[in-house]
C-alpha positions in Angstrom: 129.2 128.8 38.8 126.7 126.5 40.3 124.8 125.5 37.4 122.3 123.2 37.1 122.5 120.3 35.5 119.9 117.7 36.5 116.3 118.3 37.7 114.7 115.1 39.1 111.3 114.3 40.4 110.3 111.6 42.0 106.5 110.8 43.5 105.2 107.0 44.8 102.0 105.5 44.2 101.3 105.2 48.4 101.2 109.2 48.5 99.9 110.2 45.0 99.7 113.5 46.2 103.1 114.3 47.2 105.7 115.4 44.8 109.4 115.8 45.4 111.8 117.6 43.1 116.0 117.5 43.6 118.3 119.7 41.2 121.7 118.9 40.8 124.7 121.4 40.1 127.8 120.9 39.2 129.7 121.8 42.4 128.3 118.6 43.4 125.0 119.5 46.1 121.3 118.3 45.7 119.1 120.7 46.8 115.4 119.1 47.6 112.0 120.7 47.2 108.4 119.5 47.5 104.8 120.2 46.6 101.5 118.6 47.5 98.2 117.9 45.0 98.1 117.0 41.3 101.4 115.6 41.5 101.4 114.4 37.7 100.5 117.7 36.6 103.6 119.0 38.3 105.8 116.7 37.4 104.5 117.6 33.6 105.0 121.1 34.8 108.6 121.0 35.9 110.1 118.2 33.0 108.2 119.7 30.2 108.3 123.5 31.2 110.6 124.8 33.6 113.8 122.2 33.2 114.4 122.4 29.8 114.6 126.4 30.5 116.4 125.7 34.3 119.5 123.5 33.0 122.5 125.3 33.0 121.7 128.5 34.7 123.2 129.4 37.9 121.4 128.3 40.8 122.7 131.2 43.2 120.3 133.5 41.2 116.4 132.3 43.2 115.2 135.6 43.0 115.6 135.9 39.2 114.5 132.0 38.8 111.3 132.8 41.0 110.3 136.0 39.1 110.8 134.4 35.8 108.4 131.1 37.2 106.0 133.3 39.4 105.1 135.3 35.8 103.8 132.5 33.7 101.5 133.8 31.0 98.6 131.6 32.6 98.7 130.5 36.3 99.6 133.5 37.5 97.6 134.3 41.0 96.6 130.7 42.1 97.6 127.6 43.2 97.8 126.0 40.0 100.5 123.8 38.4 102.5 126.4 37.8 102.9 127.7 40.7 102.9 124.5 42.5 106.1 123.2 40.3 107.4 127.2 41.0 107.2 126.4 44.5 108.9 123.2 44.7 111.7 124.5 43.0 112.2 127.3 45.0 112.4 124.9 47.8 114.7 123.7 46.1 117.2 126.3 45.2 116.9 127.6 48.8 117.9 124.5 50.3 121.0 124.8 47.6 122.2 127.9 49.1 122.2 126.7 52.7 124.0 123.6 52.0 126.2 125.5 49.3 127.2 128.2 52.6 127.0 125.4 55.2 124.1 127.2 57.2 120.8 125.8 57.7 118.0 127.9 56.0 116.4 130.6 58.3 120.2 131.9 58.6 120.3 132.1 54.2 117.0 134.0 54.8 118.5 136.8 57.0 118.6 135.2 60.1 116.5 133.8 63.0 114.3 136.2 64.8 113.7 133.1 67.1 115.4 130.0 68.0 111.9 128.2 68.9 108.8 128.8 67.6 105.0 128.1 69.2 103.3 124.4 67.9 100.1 123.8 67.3 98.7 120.2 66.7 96.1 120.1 63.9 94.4 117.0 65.3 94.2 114.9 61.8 94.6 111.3 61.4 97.3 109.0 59.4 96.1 108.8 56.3 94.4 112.6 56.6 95.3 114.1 53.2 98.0 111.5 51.9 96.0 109.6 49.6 94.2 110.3 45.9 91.4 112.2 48.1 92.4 114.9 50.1 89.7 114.9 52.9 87.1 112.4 53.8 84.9 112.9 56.5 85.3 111.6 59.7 82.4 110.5 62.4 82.8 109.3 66.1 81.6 105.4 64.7 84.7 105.2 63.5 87.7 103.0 64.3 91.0 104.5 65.3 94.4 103.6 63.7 96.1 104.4 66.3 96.7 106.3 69.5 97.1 109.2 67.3 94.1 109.4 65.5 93.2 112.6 66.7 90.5 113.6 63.9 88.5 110.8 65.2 89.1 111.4 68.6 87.9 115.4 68.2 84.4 113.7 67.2 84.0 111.1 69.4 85.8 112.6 73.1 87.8 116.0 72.4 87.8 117.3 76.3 90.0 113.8 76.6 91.9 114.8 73.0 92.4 118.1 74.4 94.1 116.6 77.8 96.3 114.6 76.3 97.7 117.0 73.5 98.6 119.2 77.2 100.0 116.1 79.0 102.7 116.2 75.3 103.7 119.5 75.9 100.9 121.4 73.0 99.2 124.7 73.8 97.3 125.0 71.1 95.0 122.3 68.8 92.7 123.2 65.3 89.8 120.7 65.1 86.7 120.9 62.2 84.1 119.1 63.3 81.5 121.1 61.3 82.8 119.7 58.1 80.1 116.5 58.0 77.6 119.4 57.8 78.6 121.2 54.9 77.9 118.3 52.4 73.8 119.0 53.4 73.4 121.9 51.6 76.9 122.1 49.6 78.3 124.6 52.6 75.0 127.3 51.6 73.4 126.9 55.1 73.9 125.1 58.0 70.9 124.3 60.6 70.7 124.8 64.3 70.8 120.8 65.3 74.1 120.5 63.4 75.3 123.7 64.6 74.9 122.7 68.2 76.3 119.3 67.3 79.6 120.7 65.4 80.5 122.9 68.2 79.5 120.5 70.7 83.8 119.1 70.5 84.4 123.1 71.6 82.1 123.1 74.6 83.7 119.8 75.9 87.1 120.8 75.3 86.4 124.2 77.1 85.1 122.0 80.3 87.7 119.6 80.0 90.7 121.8 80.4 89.5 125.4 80.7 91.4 127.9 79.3 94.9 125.7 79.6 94.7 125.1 75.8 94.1 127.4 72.6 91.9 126.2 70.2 91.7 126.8 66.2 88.4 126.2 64.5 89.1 125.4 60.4 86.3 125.7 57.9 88.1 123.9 55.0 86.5 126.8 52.7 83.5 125.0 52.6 80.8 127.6 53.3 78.9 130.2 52.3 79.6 133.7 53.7 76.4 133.4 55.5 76.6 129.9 57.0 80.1 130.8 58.1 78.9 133.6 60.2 76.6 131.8 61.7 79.2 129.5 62.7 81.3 132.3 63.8 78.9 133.6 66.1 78.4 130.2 67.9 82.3 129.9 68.4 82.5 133.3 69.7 81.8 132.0 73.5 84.8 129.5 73.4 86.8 132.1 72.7 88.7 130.4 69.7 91.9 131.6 68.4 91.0 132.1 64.8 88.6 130.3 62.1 90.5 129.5 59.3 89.2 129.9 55.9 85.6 130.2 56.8 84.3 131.0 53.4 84.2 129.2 50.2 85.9 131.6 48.0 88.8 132.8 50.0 90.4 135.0 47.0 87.3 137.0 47.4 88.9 139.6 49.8 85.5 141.8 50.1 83.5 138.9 51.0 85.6 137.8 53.7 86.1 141.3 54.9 82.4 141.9 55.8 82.1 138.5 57.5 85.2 139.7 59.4 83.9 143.0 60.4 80.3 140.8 61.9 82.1 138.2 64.1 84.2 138.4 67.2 86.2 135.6 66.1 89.6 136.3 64.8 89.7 135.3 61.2 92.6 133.4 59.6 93.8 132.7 56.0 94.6 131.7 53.8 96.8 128.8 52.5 94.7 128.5 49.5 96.6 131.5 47.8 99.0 132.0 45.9 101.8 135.0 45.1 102.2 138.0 47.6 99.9 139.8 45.5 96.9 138.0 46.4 97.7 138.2 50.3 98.3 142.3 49.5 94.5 142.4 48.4 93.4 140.7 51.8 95.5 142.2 53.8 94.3 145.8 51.6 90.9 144.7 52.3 91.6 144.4 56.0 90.1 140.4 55.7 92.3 138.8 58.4 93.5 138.4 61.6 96.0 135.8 60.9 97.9 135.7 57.5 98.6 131.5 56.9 100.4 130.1 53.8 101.3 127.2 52.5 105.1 127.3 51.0 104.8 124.6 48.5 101.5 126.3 47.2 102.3 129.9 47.8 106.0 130.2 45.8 108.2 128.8 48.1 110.5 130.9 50.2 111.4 133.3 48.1 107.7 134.4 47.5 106.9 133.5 51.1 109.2 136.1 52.5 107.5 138.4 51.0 103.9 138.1 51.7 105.6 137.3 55.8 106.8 140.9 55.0 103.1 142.6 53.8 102.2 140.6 57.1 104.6 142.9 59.3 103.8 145.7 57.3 100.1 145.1 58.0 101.1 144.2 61.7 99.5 140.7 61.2 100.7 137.5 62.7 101.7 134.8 60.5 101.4 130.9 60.9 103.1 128.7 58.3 100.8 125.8 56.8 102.0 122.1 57.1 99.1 119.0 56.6 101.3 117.9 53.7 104.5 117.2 53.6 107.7 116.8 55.6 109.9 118.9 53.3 107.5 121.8 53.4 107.2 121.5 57.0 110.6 121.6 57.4 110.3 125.1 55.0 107.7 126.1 57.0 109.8 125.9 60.2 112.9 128.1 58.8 110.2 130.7 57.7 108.6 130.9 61.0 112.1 131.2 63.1 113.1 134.1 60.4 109.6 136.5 60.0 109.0 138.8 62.6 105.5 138.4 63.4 105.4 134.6 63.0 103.5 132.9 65.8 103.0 129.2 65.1 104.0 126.4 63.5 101.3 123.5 62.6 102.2 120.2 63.2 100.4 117.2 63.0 101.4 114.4 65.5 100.2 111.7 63.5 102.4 112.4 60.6 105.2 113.2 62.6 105.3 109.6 64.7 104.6 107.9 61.4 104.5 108.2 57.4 106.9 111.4 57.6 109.9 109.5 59.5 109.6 106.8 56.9 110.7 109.0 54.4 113.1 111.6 55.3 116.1 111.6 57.0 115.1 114.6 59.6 112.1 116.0 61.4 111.1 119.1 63.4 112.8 118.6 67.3 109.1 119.6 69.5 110.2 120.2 73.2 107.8 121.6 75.8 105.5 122.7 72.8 108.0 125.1 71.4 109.3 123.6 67.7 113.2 123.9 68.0 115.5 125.7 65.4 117.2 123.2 62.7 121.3 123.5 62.7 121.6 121.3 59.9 122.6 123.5 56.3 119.2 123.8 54.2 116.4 122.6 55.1 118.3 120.4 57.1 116.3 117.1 55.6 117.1 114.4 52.7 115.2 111.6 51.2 115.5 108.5 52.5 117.7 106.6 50.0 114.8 104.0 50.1 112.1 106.4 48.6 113.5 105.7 45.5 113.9 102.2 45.5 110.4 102.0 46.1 108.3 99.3 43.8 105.8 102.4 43.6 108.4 105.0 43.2 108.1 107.4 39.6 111.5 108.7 38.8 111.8 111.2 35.9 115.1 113.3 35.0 115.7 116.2 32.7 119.4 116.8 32.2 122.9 115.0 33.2 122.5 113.1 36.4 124.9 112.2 38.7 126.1 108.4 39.1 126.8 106.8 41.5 131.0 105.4 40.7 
């Protein structure tokens, strides 16, 4: 049967954001999920919600689990708890099915379209987004942890940053230096010193390296629809590859569409949403380029196959989101090799040369700038058995656990 039998989540104190979830069945596999933000309120989500109601149903059935936990009678539509804990579940219960058929992931989904996919290097730091806050802002004063503290080095040299993301192998690199300028006027308007000072990392990468390199601008949603245009006009002589969530609101799909139809710059989004039905209203409203989401946010696979296929049917590209987690990068990945019109997978080179190794057992193989195709079945990544023996480590279990003998 495959039933389920334990759900177990487990967070630690270092990275309060990061949430992991493994469910148990009775044929003896763990499958292993993950979500990112408010990682109590999904934890509250999943013990005191969804497992009481996921024990001893059949863990083959993810399409039935995921419509029954994408249709809560509030959080429906977002990126709430709900559909946070939704998401790491499905993860979860995809991961099950690889390992249950011994094939890794992408081959459960249908099959790989690609065995490599296109990285880019969104050039954040160590610590970017691991800790209680999710961003802080970074100037050029500040000190470097390390070689690969690329949001600093955007700020203070990005023509060098740019050369040596090329001397590793990356094409492509998403940089937002125009995020110390929002806090001014709370993202409502932006003046023409800062302007000239945000793009400024643009210009020198463009003189550094030419055309050698793509570059991403991302907005964070911090702006108003009229401060993002204005920033959208000024990248249009770099020739940027998209702007990524340029406006503060990104479910509003009319809103974004206008700013879309007054720029030359190819518009991106947006991880922020949740459920294909909110990417059907963007893509209805014809407010992208790019179509990006964010698997542990979005529904997991199950739900993020779906809006991949509103992407082909809208003939849009899609880019899977990773700033987060390993596990959902590694979900990301298996995505990206299976949707048709999938063109990139981020990557952050900090993460990957640090935190992430210490606590799962596999990564994403980078070779020439191309992000290789896992063999392993699942996801094709574990836990670190040490994650849990952490001093900082919160365990919670609904249902029979497996012990060790």
């Amino acid at each position: 049967m495959s039933k389920v039998h334990c759900v177990r989540t487990i967070r630690i104190a270092e990275r309060p954001n990061l949430i992991w979830i493994e469910i148990e069945t009775d044929e003896g596999l763990t499958g292993l999920g993950e979500s990112f933000r408010g990682a109590q309120a999904v934890e509250a989500v999943i013990h005191e919600q969804v497992a009481p109601w996921l024990i001893g149903r059949d863990s083959r059935r993810i399409e039935a689990v995921s419509r029954h936990l994408m249709t809560p009678y509030l959080g429906f539509h977002s990126t709430g708890a709900e559909m946070r804990a939704a998401s790491a579940i499905d993860l979860a219960l995809w991961d099950l099915a690889g390992k249950r058929h011994g094939i890794p992931a992408h081959e459960a989904l249908g099959g790989a379209v690609r065995t490599e996919i296109r990285a880019y290097n969104t050039c954040a730091g160590y610590a970017y987004n691991s800790g209680g806050v999710a961003r802080r802002a970074v100037h050029a004063t500040d000190a470097p942890a390390g070689p690969y503290d690329d949001q600093i080095a955007f700020m203070r040299d990005a023509g060098s940053l740019a050369e040596s993301l090329l001397a590793e192998g990356f094409t492509a690199m998403k940089i937002w230096p125009l995020d110390i300028y929002a806090e001014v006027s709370g993202g409502h308007m932006i003046g023409l010193a800062d302007l000239k000072a945000g793009i400024d990392p643009f210009r020198r990468i463009r003189a550094a390296v030419g055309d050698r390199i793509d570059i991403m601008c991302e907005l964070h949603s911090l702006w108003s629809a009229g401060a993002a245009l204005r920033i959208c006009h000024a990248l249009e002589e770099f020739d940027v590859f998209w702007v990524e969530d340029p406006i503060a609101k990104m479910s509003d799909a009319k809103a974004l569409a206008d700013l879309r139809r007054r720029t030359r710059v190819p518009v991106c989004g947006s991880e922020t949403l949740g459920g294909a039905v909110s990417f059907r209203g963007m893509l209805e409203a014809d407010a992208v380029d790019v179509v990006m989401l964010d698997l542990a946010w979005c529904g997991g696979l199950t739900e993020g196959r779906k809006i991949a296929t509103l992407a082909e049917a809208y003939a849009k590209p899609l880019a899977p989101h990773d700033c987060t987690g390993p596990v959902t990068l590694m979900a990301g990945l298996h995505l990206g090799l299976h949707a048709p019109t999938a063109i990139f997978q981020e990557v952050v080179r900090a993460t990957l040369a640090t935190w992430y190794r210490d606590l799962v057992t596999d990564l994403p193989v980078i070779v020439n700038g191309m992000v290789q195709a896992p063999t392993a079945p699942g996801l094709g990544t574990a836990l670190l058995p040490d994650v849990r023996g952490r001093g900082d480590a919160v365990i919670r279990e609904t249902g029979q656990p497996r012990r060790p003998e």
